[in-house]
C-alpha positions as CSV (number, residue, x, y, z in Angstrom):
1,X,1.9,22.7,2.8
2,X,4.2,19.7,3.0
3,X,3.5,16.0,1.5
4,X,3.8,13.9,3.6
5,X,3.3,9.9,2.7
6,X,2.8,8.8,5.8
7,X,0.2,11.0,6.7
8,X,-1.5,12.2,3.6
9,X,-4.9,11.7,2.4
10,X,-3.7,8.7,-0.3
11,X,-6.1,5.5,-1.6
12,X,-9.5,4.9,-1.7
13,X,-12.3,7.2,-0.2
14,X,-14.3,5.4,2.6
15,X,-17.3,5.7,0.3
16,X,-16.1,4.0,-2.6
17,X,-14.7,1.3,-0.3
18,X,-18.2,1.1,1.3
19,X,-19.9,0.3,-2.0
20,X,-17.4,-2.3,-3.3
21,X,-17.6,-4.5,0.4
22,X,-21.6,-3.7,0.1
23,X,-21.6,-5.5,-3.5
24,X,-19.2,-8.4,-2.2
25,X,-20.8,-8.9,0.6
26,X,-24.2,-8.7,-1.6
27,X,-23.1,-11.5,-3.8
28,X,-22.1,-13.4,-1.2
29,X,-25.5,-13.2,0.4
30,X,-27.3,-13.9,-2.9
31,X,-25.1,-17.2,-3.4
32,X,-26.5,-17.8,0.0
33,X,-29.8,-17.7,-0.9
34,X,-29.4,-19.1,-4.3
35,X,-27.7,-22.3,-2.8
36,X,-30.5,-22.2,0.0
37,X,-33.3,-21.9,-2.5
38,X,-31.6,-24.9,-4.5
39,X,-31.5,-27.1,-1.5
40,X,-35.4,-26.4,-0.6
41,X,-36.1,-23.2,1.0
42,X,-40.1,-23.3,1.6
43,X,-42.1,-25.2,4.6
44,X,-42.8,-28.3,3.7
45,X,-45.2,-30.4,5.4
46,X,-43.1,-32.3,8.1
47,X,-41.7,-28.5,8.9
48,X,-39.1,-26.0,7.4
49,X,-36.7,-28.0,4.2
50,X,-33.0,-27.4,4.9
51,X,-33.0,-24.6,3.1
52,X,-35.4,-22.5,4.8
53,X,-33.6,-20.4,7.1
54,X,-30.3,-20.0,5.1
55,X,-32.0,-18.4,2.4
56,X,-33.8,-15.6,4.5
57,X,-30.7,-15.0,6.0
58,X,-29.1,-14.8,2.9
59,X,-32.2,-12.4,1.8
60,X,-31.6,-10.5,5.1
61,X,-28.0,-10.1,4.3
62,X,-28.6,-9.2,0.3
63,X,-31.6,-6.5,2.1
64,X,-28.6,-4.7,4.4
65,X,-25.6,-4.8,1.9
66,X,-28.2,-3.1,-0.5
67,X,-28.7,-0.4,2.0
68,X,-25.1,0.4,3.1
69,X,-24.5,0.5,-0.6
70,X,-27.3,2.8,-1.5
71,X,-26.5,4.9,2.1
72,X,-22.6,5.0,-0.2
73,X,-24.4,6.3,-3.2
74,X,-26.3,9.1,-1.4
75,X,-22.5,10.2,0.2
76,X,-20.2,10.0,-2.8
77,X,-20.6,13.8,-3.5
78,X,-19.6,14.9,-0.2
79,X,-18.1,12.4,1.7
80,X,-14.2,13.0,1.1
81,X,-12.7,10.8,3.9
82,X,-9.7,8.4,3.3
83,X,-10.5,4.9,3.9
84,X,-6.6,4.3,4.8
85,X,-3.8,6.8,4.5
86,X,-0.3,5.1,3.7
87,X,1.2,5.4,7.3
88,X,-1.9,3.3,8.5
89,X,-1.7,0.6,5.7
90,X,1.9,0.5,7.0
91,X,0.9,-0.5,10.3
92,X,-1.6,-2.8,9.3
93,X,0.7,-4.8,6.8
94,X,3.6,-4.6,10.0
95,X,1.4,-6.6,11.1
96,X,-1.0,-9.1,8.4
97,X,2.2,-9.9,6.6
98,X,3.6,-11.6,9.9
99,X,0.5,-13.1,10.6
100,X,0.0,-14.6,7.1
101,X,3.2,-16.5,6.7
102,X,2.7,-17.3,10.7
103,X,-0.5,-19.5,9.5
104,X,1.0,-20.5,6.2
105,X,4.3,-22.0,8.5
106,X,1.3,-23.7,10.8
107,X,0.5,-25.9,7.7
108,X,4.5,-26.7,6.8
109,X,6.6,-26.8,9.8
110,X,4.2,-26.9,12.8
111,X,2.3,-24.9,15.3
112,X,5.4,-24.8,17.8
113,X,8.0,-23.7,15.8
114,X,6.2,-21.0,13.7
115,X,5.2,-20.1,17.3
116,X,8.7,-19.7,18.0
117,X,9.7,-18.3,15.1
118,X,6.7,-15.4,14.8
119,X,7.1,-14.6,18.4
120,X,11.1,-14.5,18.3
121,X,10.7,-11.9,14.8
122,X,8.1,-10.1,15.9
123,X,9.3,-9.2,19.5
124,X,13.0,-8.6,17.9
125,X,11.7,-6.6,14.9
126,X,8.7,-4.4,16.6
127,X,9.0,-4.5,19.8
128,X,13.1,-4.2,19.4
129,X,13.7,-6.8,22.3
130,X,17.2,-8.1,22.4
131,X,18.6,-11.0,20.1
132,X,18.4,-13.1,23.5
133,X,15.2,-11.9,25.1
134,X,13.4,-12.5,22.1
135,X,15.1,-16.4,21.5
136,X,14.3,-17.0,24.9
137,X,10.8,-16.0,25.6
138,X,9.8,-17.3,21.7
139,X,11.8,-20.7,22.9
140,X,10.2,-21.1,26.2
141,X,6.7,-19.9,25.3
142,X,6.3,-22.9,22.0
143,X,8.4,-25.6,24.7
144,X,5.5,-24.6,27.6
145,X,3.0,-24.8,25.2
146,X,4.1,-28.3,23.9
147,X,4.5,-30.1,27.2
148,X,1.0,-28.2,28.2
149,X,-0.8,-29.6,25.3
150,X,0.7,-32.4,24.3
151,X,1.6,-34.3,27.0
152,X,0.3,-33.5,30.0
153,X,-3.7,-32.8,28.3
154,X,-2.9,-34.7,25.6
155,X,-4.4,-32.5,22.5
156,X,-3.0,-33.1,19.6
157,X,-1.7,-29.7,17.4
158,X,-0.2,-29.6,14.0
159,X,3.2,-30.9,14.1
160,X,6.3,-30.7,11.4
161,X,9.1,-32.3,11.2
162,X,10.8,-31.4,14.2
163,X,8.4,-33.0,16.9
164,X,8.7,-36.4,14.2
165,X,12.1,-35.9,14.6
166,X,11.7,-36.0,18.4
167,X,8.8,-38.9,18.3
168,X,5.7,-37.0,18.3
């Protein structure tokens, strides 16, 4: 039987992957309730304190990561599944690494032109679109979504330097 990366059972087991989210997602809920608890989490006379129903949700949430975690436990002896084999954390990454430095552009050089940009790369390098096609329709989509925004509903976006450059 052939190897094959893109295909093959390689990474963490789904169960093992269950149990470490359970615990995040635990700690998260007791900080929750923690917090909660510090702020006032009993009924006081004049009604509930401000903590009151954070911190049961952050109980609730502490209650059902404890039983996914447990329901992990009770699994880890026979559940051999993959979580992600490599050809699918391939995919996934085709498409979170594009989106990551899409927001992170956002915050330096504007919504519009990371628009343009992201849709421009993203239609030329996965969807294969021509050089043209995919200046065009990245161009024209920011540009609609500028005057659409901007001027004529006036709501403002995050802008870099280029719409400064142009007054806005």
């Amino acid at each position: 039987m052939e190897n094959n990366s893109e295909t093959s059972p390689i990474g963490a087991r789904s169960v093992t992957v269950d149990a470490v989210v359970a615990v995040l997602i635990f700690l998260a809920g007791a900080l929750v309730a923690w917090d909660s608890h510090r702020l006032g989490s009993s009924w006081a006379s004049d009604g509930p304190e401000a903590g009151y129903f954070p911190f049961f949700i952050g109980l609730l949430i502490c209650v059902c990561s404890a039983v996914v975690f447990v329901q992990a436990l009770m699994k880890i002896k026979t559940d051999r599944t993959v979580f992600v084999t490599v050809g699918q954390l391939k995919q996934v990454m085709v498409i979170l690494g594009p989106s990551t430095a899409y927001v992170l552009g956002v915050q330096l050089i504007g919504l519009y032109v990371s628009s343009a940009i992201f849709i421009f790369l993203f239609m030329k390098v996965a969807g294969k679109y021509s050089w043209l096609r995919s200046f065009l329709v990245g161009a024209a989509v920011s540009i609609i979504s500028f005057v659409l925004f901007e001027i004529w509903f006036k709501i403002p976006l995050p802008k870099g330097p280029l719409e400064n450059l142009l007054g806005f």
